[in-house]
Steps between C-alpha positions, in 0.01 A plus 500: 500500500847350601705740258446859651584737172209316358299490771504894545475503098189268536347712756513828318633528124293203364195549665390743190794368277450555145676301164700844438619539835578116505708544190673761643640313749565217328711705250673666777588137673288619822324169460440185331147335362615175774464783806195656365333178449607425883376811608121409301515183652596603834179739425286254428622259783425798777140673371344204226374246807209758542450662139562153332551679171760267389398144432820349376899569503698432201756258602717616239520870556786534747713311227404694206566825681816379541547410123386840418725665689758288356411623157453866588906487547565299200256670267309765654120541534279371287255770530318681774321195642894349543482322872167659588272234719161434390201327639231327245126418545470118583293459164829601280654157349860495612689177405716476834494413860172698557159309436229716303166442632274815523470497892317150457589167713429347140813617368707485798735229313488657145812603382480707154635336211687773319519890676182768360658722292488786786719297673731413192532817450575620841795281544622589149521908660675364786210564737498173831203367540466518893225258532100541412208660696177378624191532328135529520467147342447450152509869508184529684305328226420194703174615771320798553583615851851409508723814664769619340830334566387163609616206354443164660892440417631848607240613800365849521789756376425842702503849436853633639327823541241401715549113556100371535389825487553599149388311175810350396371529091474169294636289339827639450499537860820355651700694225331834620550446847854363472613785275341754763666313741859495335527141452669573182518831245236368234219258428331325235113494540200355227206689440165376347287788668654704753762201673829775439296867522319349810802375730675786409291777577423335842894436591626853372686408190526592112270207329540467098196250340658533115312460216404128426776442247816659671621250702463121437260279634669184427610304862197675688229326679217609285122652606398623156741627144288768423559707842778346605872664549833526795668844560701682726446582902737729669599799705556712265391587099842476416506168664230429328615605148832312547283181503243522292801588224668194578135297433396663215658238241326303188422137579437304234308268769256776519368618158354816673817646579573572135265795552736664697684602201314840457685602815770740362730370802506258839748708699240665744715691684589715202082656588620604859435862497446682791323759314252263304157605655559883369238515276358174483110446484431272806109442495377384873242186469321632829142341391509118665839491609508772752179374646682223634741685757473523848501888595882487591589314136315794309680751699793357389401469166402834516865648585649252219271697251600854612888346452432398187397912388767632724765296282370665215215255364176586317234333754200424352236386786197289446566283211242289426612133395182338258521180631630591848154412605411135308510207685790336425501130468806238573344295193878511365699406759279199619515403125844538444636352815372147396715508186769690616561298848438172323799612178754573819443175743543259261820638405627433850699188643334186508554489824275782571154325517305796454395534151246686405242721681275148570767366684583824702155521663501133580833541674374801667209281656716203557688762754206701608674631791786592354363665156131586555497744803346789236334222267557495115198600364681679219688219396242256443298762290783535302518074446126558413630685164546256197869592507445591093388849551216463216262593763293781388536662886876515461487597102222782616680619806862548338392689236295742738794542757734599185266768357369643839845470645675669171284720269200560718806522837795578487601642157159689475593674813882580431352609161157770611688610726843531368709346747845364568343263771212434729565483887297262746568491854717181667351214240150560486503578142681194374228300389462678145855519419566143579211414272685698228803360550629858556786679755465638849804597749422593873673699659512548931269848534466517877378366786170507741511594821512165609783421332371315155715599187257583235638543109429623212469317166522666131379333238559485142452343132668184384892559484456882659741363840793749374230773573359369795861461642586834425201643690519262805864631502416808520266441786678283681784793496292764554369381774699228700217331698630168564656430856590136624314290733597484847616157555 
């Protein structure tokens, strides 16, 4: 950088830079939301050619950092997300100079026709939206085989931890690695199963999947309404909580956010105690899950559980999950993506020529090169469906992923064994809790010898994120695993 107090600034203060210590500076006139967006840019400008995390800049930010600062002096902050940049998954509707198009070459010309109500929402705290992230496209519900990250629009987005030598996590992938990377202080991923626990875990951050009905899905790129949700990804639970307070609204666009009202309150940070695992009954789903870990993962996990007894929690090993062991179907989501992809492409500008699902796959064969280097064999069993969802497959399947995720999951565990939450290691255990439409946060709980960040991820019952907040918190605190990548 050209301007040497933020150069040096840019080099060491914002390289773990948090919204409080942001604020602080702002209120003390030590900086201004224009310089710290020049200092994210100049970050993404010097480390994002290899990582490609970011697949878009807003060409509006610079100017409505500037406008925020202006009305910091006139009127003061509008909260704590006042000036603070953030970057959104490319398959969040923002109605600006940034297209919305899910990582695909389809959608490389589609502009959004009104904002999602994430990103309402976020300019109504004050928050800039920096620009959006690659994508596993179509939020890897296109092929099987696909890696996580890639996006025939966006290119391979890479682990900044290990850049091609560490799974990068899909599909929110280019938010985890550009948050890791301190592109900018927060994301926004989506999660249908695992696409926010799994990119977080792998790129060291704090991951919240809410409960389906917290946060609006109106504006998002659909795969399926039963399992699908956005939510926070940052550096921090704090972070975190900040955003995921700032989402949590009632949107009459989205009926299921009127269950939401149970909550008694969506100020998260009011849960951060650094005491909140004393005494808490944290069963360990070892059986399935832990089989999957490479000897230095386990060892990890390992130390994580002792942590969780030495900060005062009652550990209760070997929980057995009823239908941790039934072969899951994704009946649902090949159902459900029909209907649901179908209900958001027409809805875009006629100038958009893609559709529907039909026309997708013919435009993905039309430009073979270009779109089909992993196939599509997921989306054209998807166009297979009728697109009514009478079929007795889908009908069948949903209601067995809501009891065996739910009673004979989830809540049957929390409640034989009398816990405050179940803990899986990185995201291996977000299968059932998507299919319940329940909460997980993940939190950075080490590292292998090779250098991989592993997390781990505490689950809940619908609406429990206060008390999964407060025990990641705690954790998190307790513990302080999290360094950043070497760039």
């Amino acid at each position: 950088m050209e301007n040497k107090i933020l150069k040096n600034l840019a080099n060491d203060w914002l390289i773990e830079a948090t919204i409080d210590s942001i604020q602080e500076k702002y209120e003390k006139d030590e900086l201004t939301a224009k310089q710290l967006v020049l200092m994210y840019l100049h970050r993404i400008a010097s480390f994002d050619s290899e990582l490609k995390s970011v697949i878009e800049i807003n060409p509006d930010a610079l100017h409505t950092a500037m406008m925020l600062d202006a009305e910091r002096k006139e009127t003061g902050p509008r909260g704590p997300l006042h000036g603070i940049p953030v970057l959104l998954k490319d398959n969040l509707d923002t109605n600006d100079k940034m297209h919305t198009s899910a990582g695909s070459l389809a959608l490389a010309e589609s502009y959004a026709p009104e904002d999602s109500y994430v990103a309402y929402l976020l300019r109504e705290a004050g928050a800039i939206i920096l620009g959006k992230t690659n994508m596993t496209e179509w939020a890897n519900f296109m092929t099987e085989g696909m890696p996580s990250g890639y996006s025939s629009r966006g290119g391979q987005t890479l682990n900044p931890y290990g850049p091609g030598k560490f799974d990068v996590g899909g599909s929110s992938a280019g938010s985890g690695a550009a948050i890791a990377a301190n592109f900018a202080v927060v994301a926004v991923g989506t999660e249908t199963s695992g696409s926010i626990l799994s990119p977080s875990s792998q790129n060291s951050l704090v991951g919240i999947k809410p409960t389906v009905g917290l946060i609006s899905r109106a504006g998002i790129i659909p795969i399926a309404h039963t399992q699908d949700t956005a939510g926070p990804m940052a550096r921090t639970v704090k972070d975190a909580a900040y955003l995921l307070s700032a989402l949590a609204e009632i949107d009459e666009r989205d009926s299921i956010t009127y269950t939401s009202r149970s909550l008694p309150s969506t100020d998260f940070t009011q849960y951060l105690d650094a005491d909140g695992l004393k005494g808490a009954r944290i069963g360990i789903a070892r059986e399935v899950y832990f089989d999957y870990l490479s000897e230095g993962k386990l060892a990890v996990m390992d130390e994580a559980v002792k942590k969780l007894a030495d900060l005062g929690a009652i550990v209760v090993e070997d929980v057995k999950i009823p239908s941790s062991k039934n072969k899951w179907s994704y009946d649902v989501l090949t159902y459900e993506f029909k209907v649901d992809l179908n209900a958001y492409l027409r809805k875009l500008d006629p100038a958009v020529k893609v559709r529907n699902l039909e026309d997708l796959i013919l435009f993905n064969k039309e430009n073979e090169e270009k779109m089909l280097k992993y196939g599509q064999i997921i989306l054209e069993e998807a166009e297979k469906t009728s697109g009514t969802l009478t079929e007795k497959t889908y009908l069948d399947a949903l209601e067995n992923d809501q009891y065996h995720s739910t009673e004979n999951g989830i809540d049957y565990v929390l409640k034989e064994y009398q816990l405050d939450a179940i803990v899986f290691p990185n995201y291996l255990g977000s299968a059932i809790p998507a299919k319940a439409g329940y909460p997980s946060i993940t939190v950075p709980a080490g590292y292998t010898p090779e250098g991989e960040p592993v997390g781990i991820t505490f689950t809940g019952t619908a609406f429990s994120e206060n008390s999964l907040i407060k025990l990641a918190y705690s954790f998190e605190q307790g513990t302080k695993y999290r360094i950043p990548p070497k760039l």
